[in-house]
DODO-888602 format. One line per 10 residues: number of its first residue (from 1); for each residue x, y, z of N, C-alpha, C. Coordinates in pm, whole numbers, plus 32768, in hexadecimal, padded with zeros to 4 digits. Layout:
N
NUM) X,Y,Z,X,Y,Z,X,Y,Z; ...
//
This chain:
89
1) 8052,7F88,8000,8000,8000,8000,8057,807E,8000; 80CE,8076,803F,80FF,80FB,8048,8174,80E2,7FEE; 818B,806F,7FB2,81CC,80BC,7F1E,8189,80D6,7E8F; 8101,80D4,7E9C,8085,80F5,7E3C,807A,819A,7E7B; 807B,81D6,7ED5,8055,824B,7EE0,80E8,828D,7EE6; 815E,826D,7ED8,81BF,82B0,7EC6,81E3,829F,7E25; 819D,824F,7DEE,81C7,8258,7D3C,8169,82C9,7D20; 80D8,82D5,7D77,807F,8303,7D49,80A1,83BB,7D50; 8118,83C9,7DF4,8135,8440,7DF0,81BA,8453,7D98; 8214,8416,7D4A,823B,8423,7CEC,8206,845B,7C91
11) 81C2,840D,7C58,816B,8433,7BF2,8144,84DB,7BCF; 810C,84FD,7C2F,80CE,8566,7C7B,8108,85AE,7C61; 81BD,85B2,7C9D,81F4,8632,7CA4,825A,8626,7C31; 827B,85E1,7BBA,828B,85C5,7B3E,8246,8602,7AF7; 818C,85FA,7AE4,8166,8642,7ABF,814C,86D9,7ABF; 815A,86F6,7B10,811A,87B0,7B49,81E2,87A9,7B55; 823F,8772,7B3E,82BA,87A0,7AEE,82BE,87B9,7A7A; 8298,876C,7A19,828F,8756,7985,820E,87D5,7959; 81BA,87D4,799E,8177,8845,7992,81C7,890C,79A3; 81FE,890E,7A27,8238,896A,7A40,82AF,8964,79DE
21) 8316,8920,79B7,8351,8918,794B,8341,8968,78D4; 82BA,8917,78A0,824F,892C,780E,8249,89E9,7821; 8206,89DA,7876,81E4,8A67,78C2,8265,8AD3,7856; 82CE,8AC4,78A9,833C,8B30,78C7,8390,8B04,77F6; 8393,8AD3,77FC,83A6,8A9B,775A,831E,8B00,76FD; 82BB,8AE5,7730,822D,8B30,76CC,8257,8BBD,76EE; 827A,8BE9,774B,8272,8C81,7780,831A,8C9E,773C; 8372,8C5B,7740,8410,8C9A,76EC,83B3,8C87,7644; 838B,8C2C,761C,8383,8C1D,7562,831E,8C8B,756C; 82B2,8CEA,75E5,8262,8D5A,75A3,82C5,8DA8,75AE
31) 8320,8DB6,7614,8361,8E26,763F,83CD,8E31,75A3; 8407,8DC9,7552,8458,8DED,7505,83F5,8E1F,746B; 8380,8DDE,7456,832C,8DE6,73F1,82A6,8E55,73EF; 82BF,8EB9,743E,8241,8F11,7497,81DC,8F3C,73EC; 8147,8F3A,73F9,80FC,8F7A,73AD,80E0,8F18,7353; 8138,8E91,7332,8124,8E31,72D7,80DB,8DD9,72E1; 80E9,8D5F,7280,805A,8D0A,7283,8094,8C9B,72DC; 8118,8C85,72EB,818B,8C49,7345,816D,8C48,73F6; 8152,8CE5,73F9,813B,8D16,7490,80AD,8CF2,74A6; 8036,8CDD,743B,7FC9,8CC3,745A,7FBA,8C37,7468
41) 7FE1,8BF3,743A,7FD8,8B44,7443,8045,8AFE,74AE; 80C4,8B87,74EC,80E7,8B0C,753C,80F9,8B62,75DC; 80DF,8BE0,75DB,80F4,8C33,765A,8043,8C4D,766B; 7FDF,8C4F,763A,7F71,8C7D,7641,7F05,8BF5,7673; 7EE9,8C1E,76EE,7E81,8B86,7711,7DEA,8BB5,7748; 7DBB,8B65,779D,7D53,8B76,77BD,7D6F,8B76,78A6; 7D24,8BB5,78C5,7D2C,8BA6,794C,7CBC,8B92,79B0; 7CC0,8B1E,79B6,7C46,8AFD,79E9,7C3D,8AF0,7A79; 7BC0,8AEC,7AC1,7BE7,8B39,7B76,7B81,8B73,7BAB; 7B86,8B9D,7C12,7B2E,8BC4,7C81,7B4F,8C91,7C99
51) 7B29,8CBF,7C14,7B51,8D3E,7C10,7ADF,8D82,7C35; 7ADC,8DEA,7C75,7B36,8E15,7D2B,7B32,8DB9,7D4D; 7B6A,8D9A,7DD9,7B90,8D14,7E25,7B05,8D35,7E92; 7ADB,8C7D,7EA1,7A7A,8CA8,7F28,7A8B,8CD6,7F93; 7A22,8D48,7FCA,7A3C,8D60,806F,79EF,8D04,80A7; 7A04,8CEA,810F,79B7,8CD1,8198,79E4,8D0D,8205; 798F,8D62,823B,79A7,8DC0,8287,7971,8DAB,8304; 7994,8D4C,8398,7952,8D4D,83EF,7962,8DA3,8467; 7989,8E0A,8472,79AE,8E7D,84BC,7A1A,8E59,8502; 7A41,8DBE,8523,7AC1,8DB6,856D,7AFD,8DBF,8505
61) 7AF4,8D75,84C7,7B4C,8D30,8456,7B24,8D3C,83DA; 7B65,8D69,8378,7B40,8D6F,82DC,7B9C,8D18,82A2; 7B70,8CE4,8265,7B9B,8C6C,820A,7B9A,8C74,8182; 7C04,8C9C,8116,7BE0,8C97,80A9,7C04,8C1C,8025; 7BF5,8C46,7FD8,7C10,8BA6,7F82,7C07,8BCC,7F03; 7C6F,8B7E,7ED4,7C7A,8BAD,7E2A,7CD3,8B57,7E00; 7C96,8B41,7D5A,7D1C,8AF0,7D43,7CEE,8B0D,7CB7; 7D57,8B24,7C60,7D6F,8B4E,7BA7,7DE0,8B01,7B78; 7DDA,8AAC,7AF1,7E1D,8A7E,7ABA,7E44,8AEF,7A56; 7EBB,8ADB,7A2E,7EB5,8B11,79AA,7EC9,8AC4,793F
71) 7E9D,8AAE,78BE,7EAA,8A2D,786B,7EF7,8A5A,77E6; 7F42,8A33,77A6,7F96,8A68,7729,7FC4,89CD,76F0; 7FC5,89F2,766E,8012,8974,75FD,8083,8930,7678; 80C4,89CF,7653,8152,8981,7694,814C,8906,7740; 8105,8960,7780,8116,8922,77D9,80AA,888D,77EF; 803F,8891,7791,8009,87EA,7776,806D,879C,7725; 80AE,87EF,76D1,8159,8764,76AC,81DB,874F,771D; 81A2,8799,779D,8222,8795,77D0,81DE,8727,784B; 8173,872D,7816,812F,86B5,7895,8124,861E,783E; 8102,866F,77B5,80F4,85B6,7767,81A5,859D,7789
81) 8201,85BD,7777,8290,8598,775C,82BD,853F,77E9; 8290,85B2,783F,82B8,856F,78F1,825C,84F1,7903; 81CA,84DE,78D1,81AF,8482,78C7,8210,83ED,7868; 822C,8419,77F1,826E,83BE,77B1,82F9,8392,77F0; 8340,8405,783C,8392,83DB,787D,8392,835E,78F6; 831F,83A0,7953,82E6,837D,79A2,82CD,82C4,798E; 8283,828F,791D,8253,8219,78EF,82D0,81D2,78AC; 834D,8224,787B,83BF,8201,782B,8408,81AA,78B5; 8419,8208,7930,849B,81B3,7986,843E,819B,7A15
//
């Protein structure tokens, strides 16, 4: 059992690597290609999320909550790759 949930946190932090990766790769190819059709297909995504973040406000305590992805080409190939890596060794 607990070497199924330590492949599983592998996994995990492989991916949201390969993602953050993808990320910073999509944001240098807009940063070198700015205004092009280049910067639109691999720095330009979608962000999906809890925009504003929730309050809960109970006079002691406020609690808020939020969470936004940001989604781009690059960084869904930098998650397929860490995956392929991932399944490779």
């Amino acid at each position: 059992m607990a070497r199924q949930l330590n492949g599983a946190a592998v996994l995990l932090i492989i991916l949201i690597l390969g993602a953050l990766i993808g990320s910073v790769i999509g944001e240098i190819i807009g940063a070198l290609a700015p205004g092009g059709t280049v910067e639109a297909v691999f720095a330009k995504g979608v962000s999906p999320g809890i925009a504003p973040p929730a309050v809960l406000d109970l006079k002691v305590l406020t609690v808020t909550l939020g969470v936004t992805m940001r989604v781009n080409l690059a960084s869904v190939l930098g998650v397929a790759l860490a995956l392929w890596i991932y399944r490779r060794f």
